[in-house]
N, C-alpha and C positions, 0 to 999 in steps of 0.2 A: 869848432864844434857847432853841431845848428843847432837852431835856436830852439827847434822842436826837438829837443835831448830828450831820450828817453828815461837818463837818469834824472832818478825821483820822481816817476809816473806810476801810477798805478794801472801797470801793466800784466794782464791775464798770465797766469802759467802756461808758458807752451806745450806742456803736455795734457792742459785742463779738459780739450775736449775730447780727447781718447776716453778720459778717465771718468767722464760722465755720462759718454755714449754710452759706455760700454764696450768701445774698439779697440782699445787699448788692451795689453795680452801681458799679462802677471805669468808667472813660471811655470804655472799649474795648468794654465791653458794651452802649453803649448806640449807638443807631440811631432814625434816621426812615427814613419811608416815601421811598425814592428815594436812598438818601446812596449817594455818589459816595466810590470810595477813592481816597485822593492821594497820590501820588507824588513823592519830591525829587530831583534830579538834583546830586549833589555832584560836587564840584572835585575830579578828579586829581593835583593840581601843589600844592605847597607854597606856590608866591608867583608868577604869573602874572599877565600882563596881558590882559581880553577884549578881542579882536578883531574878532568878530563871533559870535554865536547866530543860526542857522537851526532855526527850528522848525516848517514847513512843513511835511513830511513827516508828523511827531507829531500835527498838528493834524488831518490828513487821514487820521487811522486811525480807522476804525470803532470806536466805542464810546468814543472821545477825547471829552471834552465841556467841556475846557479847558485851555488851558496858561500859564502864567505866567512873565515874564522879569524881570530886576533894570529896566528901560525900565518898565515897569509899577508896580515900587513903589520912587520913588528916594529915599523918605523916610528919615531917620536917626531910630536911637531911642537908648535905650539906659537901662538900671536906674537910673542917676545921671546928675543934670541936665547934670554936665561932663562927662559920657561917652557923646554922642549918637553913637558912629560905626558900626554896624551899619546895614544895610538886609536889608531881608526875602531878597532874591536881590541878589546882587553885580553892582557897577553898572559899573565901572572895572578891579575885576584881583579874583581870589581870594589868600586871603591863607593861607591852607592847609589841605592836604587834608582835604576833607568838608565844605568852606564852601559852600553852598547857592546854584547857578546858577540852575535853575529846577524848575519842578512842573509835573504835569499832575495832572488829575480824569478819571478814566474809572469807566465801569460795572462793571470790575473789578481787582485787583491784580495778573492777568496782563496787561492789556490795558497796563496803566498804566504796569510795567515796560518791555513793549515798546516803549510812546511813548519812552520818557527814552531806548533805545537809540537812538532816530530823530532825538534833536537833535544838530545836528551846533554843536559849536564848538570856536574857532579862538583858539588860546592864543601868547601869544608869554610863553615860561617866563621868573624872572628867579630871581639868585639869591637862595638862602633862608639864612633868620639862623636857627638852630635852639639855638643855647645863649648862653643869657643874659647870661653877660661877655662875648663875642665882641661880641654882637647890639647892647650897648651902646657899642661903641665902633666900631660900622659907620659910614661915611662918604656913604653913597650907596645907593640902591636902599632906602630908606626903606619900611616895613610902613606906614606912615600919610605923608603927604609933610609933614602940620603937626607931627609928631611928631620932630626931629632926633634923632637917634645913639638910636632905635629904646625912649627914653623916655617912659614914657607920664605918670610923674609920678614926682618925689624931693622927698623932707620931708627937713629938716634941723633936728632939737628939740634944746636944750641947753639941764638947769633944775640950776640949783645952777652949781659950777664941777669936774668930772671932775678938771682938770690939779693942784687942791687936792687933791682926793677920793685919787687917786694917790698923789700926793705923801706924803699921810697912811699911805699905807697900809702892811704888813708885807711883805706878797706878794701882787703881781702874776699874774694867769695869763691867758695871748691863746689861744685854741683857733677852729678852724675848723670848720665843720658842715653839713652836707650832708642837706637831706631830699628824695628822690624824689617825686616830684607821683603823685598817687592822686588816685580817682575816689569818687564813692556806692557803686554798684553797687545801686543801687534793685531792689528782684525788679519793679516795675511801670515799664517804661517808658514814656518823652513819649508821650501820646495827648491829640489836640483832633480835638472835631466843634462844625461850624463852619454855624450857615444864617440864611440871610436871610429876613424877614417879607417876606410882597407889600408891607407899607408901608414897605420900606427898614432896617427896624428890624434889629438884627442879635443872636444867642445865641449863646454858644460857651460848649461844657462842657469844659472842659480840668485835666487833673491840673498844679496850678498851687498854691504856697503862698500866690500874692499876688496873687491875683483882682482885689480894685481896682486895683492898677499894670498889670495884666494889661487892665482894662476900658478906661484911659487910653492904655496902648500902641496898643490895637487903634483908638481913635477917632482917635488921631492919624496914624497911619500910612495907614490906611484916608480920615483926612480924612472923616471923619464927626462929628457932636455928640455928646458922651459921652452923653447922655440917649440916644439908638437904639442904643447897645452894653449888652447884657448879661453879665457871665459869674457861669457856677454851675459850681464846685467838688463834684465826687463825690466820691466814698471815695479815697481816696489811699493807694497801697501803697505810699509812701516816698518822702521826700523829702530830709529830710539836708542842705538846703540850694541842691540839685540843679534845685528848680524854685521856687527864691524870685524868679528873674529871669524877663524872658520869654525864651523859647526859641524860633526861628524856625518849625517845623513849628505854632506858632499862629496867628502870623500870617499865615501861608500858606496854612493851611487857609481861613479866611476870605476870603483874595482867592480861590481860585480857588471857593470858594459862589458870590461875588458874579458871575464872570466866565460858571461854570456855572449859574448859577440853579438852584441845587438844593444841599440840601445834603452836607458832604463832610467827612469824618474819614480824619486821618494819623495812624496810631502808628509810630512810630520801631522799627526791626531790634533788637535790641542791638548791634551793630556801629554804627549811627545814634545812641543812645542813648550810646557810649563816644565817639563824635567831637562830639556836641553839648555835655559833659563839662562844662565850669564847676566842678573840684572843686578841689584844694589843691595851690596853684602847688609845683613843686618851687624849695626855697627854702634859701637859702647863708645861713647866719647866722657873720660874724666877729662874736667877743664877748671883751670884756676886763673883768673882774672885780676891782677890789682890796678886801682886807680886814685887819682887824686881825689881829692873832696867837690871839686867840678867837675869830675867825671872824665878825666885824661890819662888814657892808657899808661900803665908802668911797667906792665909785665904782662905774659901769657903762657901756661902751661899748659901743654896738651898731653893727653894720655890717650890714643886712641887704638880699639882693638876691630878688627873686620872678620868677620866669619866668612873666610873667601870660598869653601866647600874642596871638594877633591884636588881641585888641579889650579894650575899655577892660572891661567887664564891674564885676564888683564891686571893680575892681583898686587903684584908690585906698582904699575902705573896708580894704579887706585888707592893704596894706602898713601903714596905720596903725595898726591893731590890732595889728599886729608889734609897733612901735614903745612905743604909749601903755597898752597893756597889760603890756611890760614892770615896769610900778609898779601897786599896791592888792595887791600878794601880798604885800610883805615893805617895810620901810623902807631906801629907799634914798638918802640924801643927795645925790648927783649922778648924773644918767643923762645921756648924749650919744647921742643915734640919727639915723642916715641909714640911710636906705631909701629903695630903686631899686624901682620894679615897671616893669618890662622888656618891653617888647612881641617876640616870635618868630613865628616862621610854624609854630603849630601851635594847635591847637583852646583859644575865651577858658578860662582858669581864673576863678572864681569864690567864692563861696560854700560852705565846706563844713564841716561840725558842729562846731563851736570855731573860724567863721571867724577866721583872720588870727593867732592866738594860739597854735597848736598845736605849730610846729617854733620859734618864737621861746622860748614854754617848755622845751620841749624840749633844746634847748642851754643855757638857763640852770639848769636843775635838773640835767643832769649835767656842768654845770662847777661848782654849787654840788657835788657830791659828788667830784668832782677836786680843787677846793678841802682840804675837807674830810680827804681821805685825804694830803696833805702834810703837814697842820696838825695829823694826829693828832684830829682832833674827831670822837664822834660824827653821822654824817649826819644823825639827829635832833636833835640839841644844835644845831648850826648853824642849822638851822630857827628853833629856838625862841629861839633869839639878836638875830634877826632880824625877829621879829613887829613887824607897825603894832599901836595902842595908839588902838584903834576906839570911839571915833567919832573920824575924822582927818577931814585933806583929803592925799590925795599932793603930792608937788613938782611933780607935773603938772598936779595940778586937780585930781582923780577926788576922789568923795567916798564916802566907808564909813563907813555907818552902822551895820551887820552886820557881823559877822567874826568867824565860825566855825570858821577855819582850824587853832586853836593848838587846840580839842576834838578838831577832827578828827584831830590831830597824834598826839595820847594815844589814843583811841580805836584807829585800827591798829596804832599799838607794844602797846599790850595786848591788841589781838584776834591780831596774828601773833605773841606772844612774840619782839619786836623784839631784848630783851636778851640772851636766850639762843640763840637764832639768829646774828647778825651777826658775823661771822667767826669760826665757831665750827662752822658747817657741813662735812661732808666736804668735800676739792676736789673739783669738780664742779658742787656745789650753791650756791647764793647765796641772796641775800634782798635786796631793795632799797626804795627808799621815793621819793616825788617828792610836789609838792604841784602845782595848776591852782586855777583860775577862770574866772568869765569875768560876761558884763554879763546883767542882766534885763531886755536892751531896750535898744535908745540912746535915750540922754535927746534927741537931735534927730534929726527924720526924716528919710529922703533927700530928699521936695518937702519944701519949705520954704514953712511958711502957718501961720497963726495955728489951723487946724483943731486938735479935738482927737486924738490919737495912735489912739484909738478910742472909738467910740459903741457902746451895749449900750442897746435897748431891750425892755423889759419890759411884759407886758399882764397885766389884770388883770381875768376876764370873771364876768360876773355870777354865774354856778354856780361859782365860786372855781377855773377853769382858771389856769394861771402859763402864761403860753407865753416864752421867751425869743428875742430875734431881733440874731444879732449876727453881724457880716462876718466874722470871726476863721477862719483856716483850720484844721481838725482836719489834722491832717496823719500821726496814729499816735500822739503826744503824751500825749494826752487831755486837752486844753484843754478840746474840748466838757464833758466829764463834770464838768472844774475848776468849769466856771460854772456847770451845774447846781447840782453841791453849794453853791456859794456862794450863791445865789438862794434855796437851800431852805433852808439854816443861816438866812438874815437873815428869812427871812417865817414859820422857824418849820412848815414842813411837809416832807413826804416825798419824800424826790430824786427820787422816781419820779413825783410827781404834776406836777414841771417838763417841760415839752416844748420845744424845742429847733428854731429855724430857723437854718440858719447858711449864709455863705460864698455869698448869691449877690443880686447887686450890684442885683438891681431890688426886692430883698424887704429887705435886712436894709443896717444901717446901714453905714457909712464904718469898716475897718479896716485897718492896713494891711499888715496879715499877718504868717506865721507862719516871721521867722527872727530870731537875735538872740535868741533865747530870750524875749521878748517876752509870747508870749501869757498866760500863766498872771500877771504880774504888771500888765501895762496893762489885759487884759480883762477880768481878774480884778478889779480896781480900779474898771473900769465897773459892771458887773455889782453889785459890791458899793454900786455910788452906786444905779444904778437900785433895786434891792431895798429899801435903806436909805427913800428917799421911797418906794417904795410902802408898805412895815413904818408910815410914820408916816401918812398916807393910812386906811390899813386901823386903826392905834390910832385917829383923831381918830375912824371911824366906830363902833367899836365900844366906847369912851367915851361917845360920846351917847347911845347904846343903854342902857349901862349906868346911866348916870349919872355919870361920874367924869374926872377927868380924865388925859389919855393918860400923864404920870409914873404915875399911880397902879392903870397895869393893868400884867398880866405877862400874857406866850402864852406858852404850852408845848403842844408837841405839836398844833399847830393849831388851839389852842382859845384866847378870848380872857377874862379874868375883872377882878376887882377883886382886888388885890396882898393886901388881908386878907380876903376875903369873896369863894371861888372858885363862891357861885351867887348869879346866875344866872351863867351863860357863854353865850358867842356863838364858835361855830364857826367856822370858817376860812371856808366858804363864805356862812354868814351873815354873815361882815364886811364880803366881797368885792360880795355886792350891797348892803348898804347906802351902802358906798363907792360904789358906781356912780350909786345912784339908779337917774336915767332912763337912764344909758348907759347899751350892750352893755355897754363897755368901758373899761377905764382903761389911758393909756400912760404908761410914763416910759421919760425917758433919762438915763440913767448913762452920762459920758465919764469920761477920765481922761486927761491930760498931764503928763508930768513936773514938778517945782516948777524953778523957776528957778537954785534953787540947788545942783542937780544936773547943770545943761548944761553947766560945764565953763569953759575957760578963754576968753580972746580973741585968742589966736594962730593963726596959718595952719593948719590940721589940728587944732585944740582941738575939733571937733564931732564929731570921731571916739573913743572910749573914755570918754566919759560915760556914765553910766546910774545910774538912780534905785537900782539897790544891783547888787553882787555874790556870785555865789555862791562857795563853797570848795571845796576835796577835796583829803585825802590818800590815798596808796595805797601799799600795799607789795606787791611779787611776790615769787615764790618760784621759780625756775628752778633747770633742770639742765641742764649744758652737758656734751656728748658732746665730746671734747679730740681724739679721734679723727678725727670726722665733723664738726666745729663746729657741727653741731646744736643750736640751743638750743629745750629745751623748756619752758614756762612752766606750774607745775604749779599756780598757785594766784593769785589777787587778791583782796586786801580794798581797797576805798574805801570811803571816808567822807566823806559829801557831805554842807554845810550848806547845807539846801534854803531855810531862814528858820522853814516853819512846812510838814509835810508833807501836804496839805489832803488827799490819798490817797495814804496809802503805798502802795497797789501798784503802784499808774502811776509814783511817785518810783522805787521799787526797780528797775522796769523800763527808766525811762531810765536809771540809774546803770549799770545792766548790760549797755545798747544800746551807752550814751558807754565803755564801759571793753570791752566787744568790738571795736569797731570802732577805737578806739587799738589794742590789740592788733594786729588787721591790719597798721595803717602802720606797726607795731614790726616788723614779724617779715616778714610776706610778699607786704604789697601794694606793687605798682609798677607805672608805665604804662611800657611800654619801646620807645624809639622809633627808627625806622633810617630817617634822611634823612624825617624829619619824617611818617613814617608808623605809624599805629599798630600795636605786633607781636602785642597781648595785646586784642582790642577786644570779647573774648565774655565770659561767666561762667567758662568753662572755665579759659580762659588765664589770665585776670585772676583771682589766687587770694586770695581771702576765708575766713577760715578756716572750716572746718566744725563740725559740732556735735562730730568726734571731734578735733579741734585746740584747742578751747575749754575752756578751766581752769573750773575751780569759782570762779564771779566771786561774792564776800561783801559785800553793800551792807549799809553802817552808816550811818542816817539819822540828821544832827547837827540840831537847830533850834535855831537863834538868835534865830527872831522878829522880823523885820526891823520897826522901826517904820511904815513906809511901806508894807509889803505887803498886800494883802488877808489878813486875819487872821494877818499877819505873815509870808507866804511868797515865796519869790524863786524865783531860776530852777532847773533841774534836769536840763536836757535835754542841757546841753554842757560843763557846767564840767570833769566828770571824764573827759572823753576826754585830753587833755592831758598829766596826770601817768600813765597810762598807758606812754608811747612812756619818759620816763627810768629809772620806776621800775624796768621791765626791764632797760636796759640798765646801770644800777647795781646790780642782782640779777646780771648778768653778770661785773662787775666784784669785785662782790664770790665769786663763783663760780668764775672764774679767773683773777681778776688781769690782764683787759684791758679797755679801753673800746674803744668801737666809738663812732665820730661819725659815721657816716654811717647814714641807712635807708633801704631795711629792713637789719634785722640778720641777712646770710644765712650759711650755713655758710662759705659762700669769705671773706667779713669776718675772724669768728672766726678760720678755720685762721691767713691771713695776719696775721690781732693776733698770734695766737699763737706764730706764727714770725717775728716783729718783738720783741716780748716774750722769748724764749728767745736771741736773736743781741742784743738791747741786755745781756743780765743777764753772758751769757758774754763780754764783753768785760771 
């Protein structure tokens, strides 16, 4: 490797300068000659049965050149193979407001609105189930009719025995928890353009994290061969999880190309974009905890319920990451979890940045510091009481080979002066701490096939070009740049002399995209197999040149010699054609799949919370609580993330500060707030995200642990720290004024009422 490796440099995004020029071209920017804009006609009624769609009138307006009904497309899809119950437009009843009746294509987005006023149809309303315990114990008027008492799936895990775990223990504590369902809030909304070749063939450019699932949806729905489906992935202004599924404005773009003969791009309103939503179910965690008198786990009870909305979505993945992610933080001898994900009549929840994990932590890191403050322990002792003793296997399966967490533990108590701060603050002010994780990818994929998880191939052309070509979706991450650097660390030359094709299904290999925090440790892994054979490829040739054999050369700096004797040398691109010969070219492909003994257990839901490693973080805030106003202001964050191996710290630092802003929010003041299954909050404005002058001083401490199994030792980085974000706070609160707050967000009206529940419990 030379010695100027780009791994662990702080090297620019290669797509940075598109995207600040302004050159770079998002889905919405782009166009053919003739695209038709398309229109969707969404559901009024929360739970309604169709009666009849006339669209006659819509059809017959000048500059209409298509319109589409649920009769047209009555196929089911859906992200996971047990979760086919969507179609493109609603076939049978809408299931609530904003669920997609039908579409027109016209010449313009005045025309096209006017069509959708022209459709007339005929609803017979029914009622709607809009909260999640209710919803579960409905008897009738079912959201799905195969689905009874409004269930879309319950897991029932019990490893070890809890009723011992208990029984052992000192003190018991049962607490109830409340987290409010939030959205992305992506700055780039759903856009797909969508056209068909004269020879049937079909291209869609859509801002999508999962192009291949994406190319599959569309063949199947469409009832086409995957071989005539294309999709290419443009620049993506954010994605979060938001567009790891398909989203129906894709698939509808395409039928109405097909129907218009011409092609046709739909971007979604923001208002469109907040009802298409798929983000983080609002979710009830009961949790029971016992411990000893020093503060060492004996048991853990979970009770969690998820308000996953109409459709099945990513809803199974998600309640089980609740559950099996509960364990690889901390050692826990018995865990008991049931989880409900709950179908309602309001828009699918899905996928979103610390899928399935985020409010499950969340209540167990500030019942660990509930704990803790009975028991007289410091909230960091208790931590460290409790560490796994890595390399493990959990009570559940999960395997940890990595674990970073007890660095990262020391690390913010010594960057916040954890000891001299912690109740020692004026009242008012607090400090608090929480820990998170989360996976580098499930060790098993949604389709299920012997395929590898992803292919990375690699060319090698006679003038000593590198071209890289791999499905992987860039999505703001900087996976792209990951593989670069990795490509060019292994062959020995300049990240800049690697070029880059990625993300679109007729050019570049089989991935299967970009959530799960996945990319940088699967693709990474390929990339590093691919580079690897061309590196020995490139040695064998430049050995026989030399005369020696490939042990007995070194490259440095793109140049190849004999290990004692550096002349003669043979250049990077002298090796490449001698490698070639007579080829232009040389290809390799680098996959990567999980090992076997990282997939996890053999029980009903065992395929959910595997992954080839995990990552860590701890985090402490610093807030000031207004006693007055209940105002809490968060004046500060340190995390410390164990990334494995930071192969670019600046893209690491960057996601640590992305994952601990965006916890922030669902601490303090994001909520989707709904009246009779309508959205109240569905713009930017409403829906409040915090601003650049709401935003603490976020302090990212990169831990490496070096994961055996990573590409030069690295793991995930994108998600694990959103997590301890939401307690740390709200134990910075408690430590601030002596109240916890179990519900979020955490808003002034919380505070005042702890406060005045706190001040009438003490005066009695």
């Amino acid at each position: 490797m030379s010695a100027t490796s780009p791994i662990g440099a702080r090297v620019p995004m290669i797509d940075s300068v598109d995207k600040v020029t302004g050159r770079g071209k998002y889905t919405d920017d782009l166009t053919l000659p003739g695209t038709l804009v398309g229109k969707i006609l969404h559901s009024p009624h929360a739970h309604a049965r169709i009666l009849s769609i006339d669209t006659t009138a819509a059809e017959r307006l000048p500059g209409v050149k298509a319109v589409a009904t649920g009769k047209d497309t009555p196929v089911k899809y859906g992200i996971l193979p047990i979760g086919h119950d969507e179609t493109i437009f609603a076939v049978d009843k809408v299931r609530y407001i904003g669920d997609n009746v039908a579409a027109v294509a016209a010449d313009t987005a005045e025309i096209a609105e006017g069509a959708l006023g022209l459709i007339k149809v005929d609803y017979e309303v029914l009622p709607a189930h809009l909260d999640p315990e209710r919803s579960m114990q409905a008897e009738s008027d079912f959201i799905h009719e195969d689905k009874p008492h409004n269930i879309e799936k319950e897991y029932h895990h019990h490893f070890g025995d809890v009723e011992v775990g208990f029984a052992k223990a000192d003190y018991v504590r049962d607490d109830r928890f409340d987290c409010a369902e939030v959205t992305h809030a992506a700055l780039e909304p759903h856009s797909t353009l969508a056209n068909f070749d004269p020879d049937g063939s079909l291209t869609v450019w859509s801002s999508t994290q999962v192009p291949y699932y994406l190319m599959k949806t569309l063949a199947a729905t469409l009832e086409m061969p995957e071989e005539k489906v294309r999709v290419i992935k443009p620049l993506i202004g954010g994605g979060f999880g938001g567009k790891s599924e398909v989203i129906p404005l894709e698939l509808a773009a395409a039928v109405l190309a097909r129907r218009a003969g011409a092609p046709v791009k739909i971007t979604y309103s923001r208002e469109e974009v907040a009802y298409a939503h798929r983000g983080r179910p609002r979710t009830i965690v009961e949790l029971k905890t016992g411990v000893k008198r020093d503060g060492r786990l004996t048991a853990v009870e979970a009770r969690i319920i998820q308000d996953g909305g109409a459709y099945c979505s990513y809803g199974v993945v998600t309640i089980l990451y609740s559950g099996q992610l509960l364990n690889a933080m901390y050692d826990i001898p018995n865990v008991m979890f049931d989880g409900y994900r709950v179908l309602t009549n309001k828009p699918a929840c899905g996928a979103m940045r610390g899928h399935g994990t985020v409010n499950a932590r969340f209540a167990f890191e500030t019942q660990l510091d509930m704990i803790a403050a009975v028991l007289g322990i410091d909230p960091a002792e208790i931590r460290r009481r409790n560490l796994l003793k890595a390399p493990c296997r959990t009570i559940n399966g999960l395997r940890v080979l990595s674990y970073g967490y007890p660095e990262c533990l020391e690390r913010v108590i010594e960057r916040s002066e954890w000891r001299a701060k912690r109740r020692k603050l004026p009242f008012g002010k607090g400090i608090g701490m929480a820990g998170s994780h989360y996976v580098s990818g499930a060790a098993n994929p949604i389709i299920r096939s012997l395929m590898p998880h992803t292919t990375v191939e690699l060319t090698l052309g006679r003038d000593g070009a590198v071209t890289l070509y791999t499905g992987a979706a860039e999505i703001g991450q900087g996976s792209d740049t990951v593989q670069v650097q990795i490509a060019a660390a292994e062959l020995g030359v300049d990240w800049k002399q690697v070029k880059l094709v990625a993300a679109d299904t007729a050019r570049t290999p089989i991935d299967l995209g970009s959530y799960s925090s996945r990319v940088t440790f699967m693709a990474g892994n390929a990339t590093l197999d691919a580079a690897r054979q061309a590196r020995e490829r490139l040695l064998a040739a430049a050995g026989l040149a030399l005369g020696a054999e490939s042990e007995n050369l070194v490259w440095k700096d793109g140049v190849f010699a004999r290990r004692n004797n550096p002349r003669p040398s043979i250049p990077f691109a002298e090796a490449c054609r001698l490698a070639c010969g007579a080829e232009e070219s040389l290809k390799f492909a680098g996959t990567y799949s999980p090992p076997p003994e990282a997939q996890g257990g053999k029980y009903r839901g065992a395929g959910v919370g595997p992954s080839p490693a995990y990552s860590y973080s701890a985090q402490v805030a610093e807030v000031t609580v207004d006693v007055e106003t209940g105002q809490v202001t968060v004046e500060r964050i340190i995390a410390a993330h164990d990334c494995g191996k930071a192969i670019n710290p600046l893209t690491v630092e960057g996601q640590v500060e992305g994952s601990v802003w965006m916890g922030l929010g669902q601490a303090v003041q994001e909520e989707m707030v709904w009246e009779k299954g309508r959205l109240m909050n569905p713009g930017l404005l409403e829906y409040r995200t915090a601003s650049t002058l709401e935003s603490p001083p976020i302090e990212p401490i990169l831990v490496e642990s070096n994961d055996p199994e990573g590409p030069f030792g690295a793991k995930e980085a994108g998600e694990g720290s959103l997590a301890a974000t939401l307690p740390a706070v709200v134990n910075a609160i408690y430590d601030a004024v002596g109240v916890w707050i179990t519900s979020l967000p955490v808003t002034p009206e919380k505070v005042l009422r702890a406060l005045e529940e706190e001040k009438r419990r003490t005066s009695l």
